[in-house]
C-alpha positions in Angstrom: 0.0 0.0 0.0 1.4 3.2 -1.0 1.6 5.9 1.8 1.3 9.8 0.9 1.7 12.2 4.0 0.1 15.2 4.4 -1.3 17.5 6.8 -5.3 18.3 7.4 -6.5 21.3 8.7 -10.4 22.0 7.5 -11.6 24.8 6.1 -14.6 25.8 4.8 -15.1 27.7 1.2 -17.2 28.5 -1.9 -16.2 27.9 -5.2 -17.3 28.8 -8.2 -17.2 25.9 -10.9 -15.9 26.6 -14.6 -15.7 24.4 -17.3 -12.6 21.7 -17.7 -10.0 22.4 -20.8 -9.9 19.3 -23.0 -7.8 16.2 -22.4 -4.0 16.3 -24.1 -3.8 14.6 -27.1 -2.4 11.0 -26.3 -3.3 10.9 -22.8 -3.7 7.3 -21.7 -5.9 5.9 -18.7 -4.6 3.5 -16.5 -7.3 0.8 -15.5 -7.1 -1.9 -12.9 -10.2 -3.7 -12.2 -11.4 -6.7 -10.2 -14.0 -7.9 -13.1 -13.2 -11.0 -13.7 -16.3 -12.4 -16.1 -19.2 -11.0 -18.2 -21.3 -10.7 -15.3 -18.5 -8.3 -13.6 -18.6 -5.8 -16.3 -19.7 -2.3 -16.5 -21.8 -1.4 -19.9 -19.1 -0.2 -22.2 -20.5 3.1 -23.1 -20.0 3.2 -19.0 -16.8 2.6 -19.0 -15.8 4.2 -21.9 -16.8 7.6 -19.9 -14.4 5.8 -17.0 -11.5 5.7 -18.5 -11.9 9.1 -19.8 -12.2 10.4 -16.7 -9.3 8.8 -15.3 -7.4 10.2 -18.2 -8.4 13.5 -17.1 -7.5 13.2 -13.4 -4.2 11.8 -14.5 -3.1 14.7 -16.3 -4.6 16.9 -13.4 -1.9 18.4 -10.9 -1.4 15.9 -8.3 -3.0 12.6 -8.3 -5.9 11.0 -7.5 -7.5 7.6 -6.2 -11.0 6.4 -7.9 -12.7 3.5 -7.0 -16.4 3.3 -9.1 -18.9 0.5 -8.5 -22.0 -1.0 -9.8 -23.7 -2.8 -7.1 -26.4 -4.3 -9.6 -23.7 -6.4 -11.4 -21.3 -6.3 -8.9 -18.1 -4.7 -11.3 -15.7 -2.5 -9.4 -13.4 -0.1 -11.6 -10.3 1.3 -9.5 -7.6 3.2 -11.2 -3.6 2.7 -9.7 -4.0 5.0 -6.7 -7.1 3.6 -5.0 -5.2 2.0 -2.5 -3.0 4.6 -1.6 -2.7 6.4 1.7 -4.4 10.1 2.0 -5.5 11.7 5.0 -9.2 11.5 4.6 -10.0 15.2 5.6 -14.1 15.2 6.4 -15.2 11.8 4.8 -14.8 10.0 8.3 -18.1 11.9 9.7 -20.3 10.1 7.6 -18.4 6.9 9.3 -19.0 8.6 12.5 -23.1 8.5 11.3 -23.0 5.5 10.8 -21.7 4.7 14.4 -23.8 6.3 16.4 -27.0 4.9 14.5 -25.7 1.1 15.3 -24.6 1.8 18.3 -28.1 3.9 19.0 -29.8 0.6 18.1 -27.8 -1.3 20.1 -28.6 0.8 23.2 -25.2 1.6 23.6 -26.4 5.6 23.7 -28.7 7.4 23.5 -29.0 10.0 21.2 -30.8 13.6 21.7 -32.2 15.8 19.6 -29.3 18.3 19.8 -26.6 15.0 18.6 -29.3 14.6 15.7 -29.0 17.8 14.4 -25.2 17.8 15.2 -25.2 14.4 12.7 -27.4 16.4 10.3 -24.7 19.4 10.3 -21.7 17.2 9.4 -23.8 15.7 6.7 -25.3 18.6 5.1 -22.4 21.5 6.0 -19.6 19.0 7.3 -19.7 20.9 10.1 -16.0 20.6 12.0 -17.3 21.5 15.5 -20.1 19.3 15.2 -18.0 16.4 14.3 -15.7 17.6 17.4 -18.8 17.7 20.0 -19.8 14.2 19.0 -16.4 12.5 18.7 -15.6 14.0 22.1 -19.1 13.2 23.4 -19.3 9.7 22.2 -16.0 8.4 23.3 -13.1 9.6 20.5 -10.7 6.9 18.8 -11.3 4.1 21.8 -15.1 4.1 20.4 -15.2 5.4 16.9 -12.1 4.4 15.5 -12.3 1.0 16.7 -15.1 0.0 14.8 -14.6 2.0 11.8 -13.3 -1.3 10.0 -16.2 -2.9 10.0 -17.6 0.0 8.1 -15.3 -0.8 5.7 -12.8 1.0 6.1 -9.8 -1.8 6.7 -7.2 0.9 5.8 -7.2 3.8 7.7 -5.1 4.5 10.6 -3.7 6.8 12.3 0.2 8.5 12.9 1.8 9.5 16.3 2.9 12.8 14.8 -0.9 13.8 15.3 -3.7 14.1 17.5 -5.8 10.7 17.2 -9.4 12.0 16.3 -11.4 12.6 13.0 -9.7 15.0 11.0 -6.4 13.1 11.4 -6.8 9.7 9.4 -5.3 8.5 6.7 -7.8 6.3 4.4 -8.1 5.4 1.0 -10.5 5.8 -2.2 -10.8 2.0 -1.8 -12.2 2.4 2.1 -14.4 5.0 1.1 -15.8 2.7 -1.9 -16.3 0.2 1.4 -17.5 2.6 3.1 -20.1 3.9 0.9 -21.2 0.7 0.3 -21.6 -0.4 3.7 -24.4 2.5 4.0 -26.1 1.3 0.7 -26.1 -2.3 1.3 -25.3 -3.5 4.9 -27.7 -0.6 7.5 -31.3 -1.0 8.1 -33.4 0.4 6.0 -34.6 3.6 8.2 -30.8 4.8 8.7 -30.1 3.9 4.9 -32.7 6.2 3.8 -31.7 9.2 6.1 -28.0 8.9 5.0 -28.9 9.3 1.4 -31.7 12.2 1.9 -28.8 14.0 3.9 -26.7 13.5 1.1 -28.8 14.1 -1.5 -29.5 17.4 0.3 -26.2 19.3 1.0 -25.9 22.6 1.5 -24.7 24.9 -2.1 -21.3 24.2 -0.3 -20.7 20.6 -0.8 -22.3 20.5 -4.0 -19.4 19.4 -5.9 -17.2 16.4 -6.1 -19.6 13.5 -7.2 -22.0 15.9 -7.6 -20.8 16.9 -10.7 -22.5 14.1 -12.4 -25.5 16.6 -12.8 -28.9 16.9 -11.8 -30.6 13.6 -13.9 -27.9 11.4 -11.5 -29.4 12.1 -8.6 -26.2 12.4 -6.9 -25.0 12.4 -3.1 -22.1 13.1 -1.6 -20.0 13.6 1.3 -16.8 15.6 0.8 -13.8 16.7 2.4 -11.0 19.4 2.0 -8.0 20.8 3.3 -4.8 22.9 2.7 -1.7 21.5 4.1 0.8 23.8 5.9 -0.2 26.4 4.0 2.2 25.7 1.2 -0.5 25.6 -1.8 -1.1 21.7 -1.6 -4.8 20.9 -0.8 -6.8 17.6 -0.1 -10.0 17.3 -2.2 -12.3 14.2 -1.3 -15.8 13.4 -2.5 -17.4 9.9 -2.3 -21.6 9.2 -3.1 -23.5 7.5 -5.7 -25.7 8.2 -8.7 -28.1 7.1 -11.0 -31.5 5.2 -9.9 -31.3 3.7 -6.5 -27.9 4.4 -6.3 -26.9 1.9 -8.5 -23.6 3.5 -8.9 -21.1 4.7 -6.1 -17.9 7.0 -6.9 -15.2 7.6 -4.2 -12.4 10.0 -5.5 -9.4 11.3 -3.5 -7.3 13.9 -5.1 -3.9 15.6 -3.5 -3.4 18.3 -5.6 0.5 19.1 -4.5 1.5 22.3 -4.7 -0.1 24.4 -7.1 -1.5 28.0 -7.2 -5.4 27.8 -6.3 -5.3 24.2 -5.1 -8.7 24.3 -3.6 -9.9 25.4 -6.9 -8.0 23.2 -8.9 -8.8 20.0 -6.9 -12.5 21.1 -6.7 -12.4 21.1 -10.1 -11.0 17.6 -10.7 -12.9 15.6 -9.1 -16.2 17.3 -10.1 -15.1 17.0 -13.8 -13.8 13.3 -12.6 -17.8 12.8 -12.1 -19.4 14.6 -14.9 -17.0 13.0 -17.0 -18.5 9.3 -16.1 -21.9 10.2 -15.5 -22.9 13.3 -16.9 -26.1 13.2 -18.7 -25.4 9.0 -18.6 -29.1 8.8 -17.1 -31.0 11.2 -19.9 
């Protein structure tokens, strides 16, 4: 597994989206993929738009990890970064959902009205002191981060140069792929369906990232961003899903290194990434 070390620091910020310059001429995706038989495969037209849109993101600034999915057929598309090591910035509060649902059912808490709307917040804003109540409320890494595994995400951990808590994991696209897939096909039903309204409903802020696959998608997402020591280099994450009943799940995690405007520029990626594949896909 390949490790790339970075700082995290949120911060919040509006973008306005432009459209992408064309690919270079000769760019080549790179594709490695699990599917093994016909009943593995993604519609070509599907992943014609895939390896398109990895060409794209590989002649971005930086790099990035994809990981797409089709949970009718069961064919997973991840490109040569998927598994590598980025700090996962805001994507672990939907983890952190997650957690205190189960553990909600299980009796294990008990959850108020003020932590509901404190779980709606990281959702819909990714509110940062939201996800600090709750983490400190609800028992920080010896509760969350312990369990987070079984969520799906088998990679993360954490490094003793920094504080052990939410905005300081390293994960991968391929965790968030598990991760996102766990919500989809492994919660009950009722916490399921409040996970995707939330995401379907984020505020004008968050609406990038896998959102870019455009209205007809249905997309949701939860995203995550964040310079690193202030020396240009920002962290731009986005995993959802798209298309009817979220047949299709995108995780996407892009470093863009240090270039002028890297919030911009890695906004930009991985919502082109998305309209790329899926954009106007549905009708």
């Amino acid at each position: 597994m390949k490790v790339f070390r970075k700082g995290a620091v949120a911060v919040a910020v509006l973008v306005a989206m432009t459209a992408a310059p064309a690919l270079p001429a000769g760019a080549a995706p790179v594709l490695v993929s699990g599917q093994q038989d016909a009943k593995h495969r993604f519609d070509p037209a599907l992943l014609a738009r895939i390896h398109r849109a990895n060409a794209y993101a590989q002649n971005r600034p930086g790099f990035a990890g994809i990981v797409v999915r089709d949970r009718l057929t069961g064919a997973v598309w991840r490109n040569s970064d998927s598994d590598t090591l980025i700090w996962a910035c805001s994507t672990p509060k939907l983890a952190m959902v997650v957690d205190l649902l189960l553990r909600s059912d299980a009796g294990a808490v008990t959850l108020t009205a003020e932590d509901r709307d404190l779980m709606h917040r990281m959702l819909h804003s990714s509110d940062d002191d939201a996800a600090h109540t709750l983490w400190n409320r609800f028992g920080g890494e010896a509760e969350f981060a312990s369990r987070f595994p079984s969520y799906g995400m088998t990679d993360m951990r954490f490094t003793d140069e920094h504080p052990h808590h939410w905005g300081w994991i390293l994960t991968t696209a391929d965790d968030l792929d598990r991760l996102i897939n766990y919500v989809l096909e492994e919660l009950p039903a009722v916490h399921r369906d409040y996970i995707v309204n939330e995401m379907r409903g984020v505020d004008p802020n968050q609406q990038w990232g896998v959102w870019g696959a455009g209205s007809t998608a249905r997309p949701g997402n939860k995203n995550g961003w964040s310079d690193d020591n202030d020396d240009g280099s920002w962290l731009i994450n986005s995993v959802g899903f798209v298309g009817p009943d979220e047949r299709y799940t995108l995780a996407i995690m892009d470093n863009t290194q240090v270039v002028e405007n890297g919030y911009e520029v890695g906004v930009r990626t991985t919502t082109e990434t998305s309209r790329i594949m899926f954009g106007g896909y549905f009708g």
